[in-house]
Steps between C-alpha positions, in 0.01 A plus 500: 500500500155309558388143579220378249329164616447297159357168450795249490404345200448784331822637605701210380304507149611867482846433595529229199361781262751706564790237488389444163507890418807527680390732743468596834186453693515813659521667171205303361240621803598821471459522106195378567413759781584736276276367206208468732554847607529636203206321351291620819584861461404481108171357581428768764605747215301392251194488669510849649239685376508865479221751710450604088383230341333368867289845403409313169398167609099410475369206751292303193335296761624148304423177642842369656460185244430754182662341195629841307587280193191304478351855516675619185453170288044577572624886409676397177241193415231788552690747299512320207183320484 
């Protein structure tokens, strides 16, 4: 078992949530422990990118504020002039 320092007010907003839910407070954090954790892990996941397709990548040398979709609306209004 561990201590967790939580705002009071917080806490007691928390507490009334679950009332109305009819649950348990302790049951509540660690649901949403569990979410978070979950959620986390996914996000590490999903963003992994494989030594592969690191082997395919090409360093275009954009501006950091390049616009890709103002990009493709001169391409298409040059397309079909």
């Amino acid at each position: 078992m561990s201590t967790l320092q939580i705002d009071s007010v917080l806490l007691h907003e928390a507490e009334q949530v679950a009332k109305l839910h009819n649950a348990d407070l302790t049951q509540v954090v660690e649901s949403f422990i569990r979410r978070y954790i979950e959620q986390t892990n996914r996000s590490k996941q999903a963003v992994k990118i494989t030594p592969f397709v690191k082997q395919l990548g090409v360093d275009l040398n954009l501006p950091a504020d390049f616009d890709e979709k103002e990009a493709y609306r001169k391409h298409l209004e040059e397309k079909y002039k």
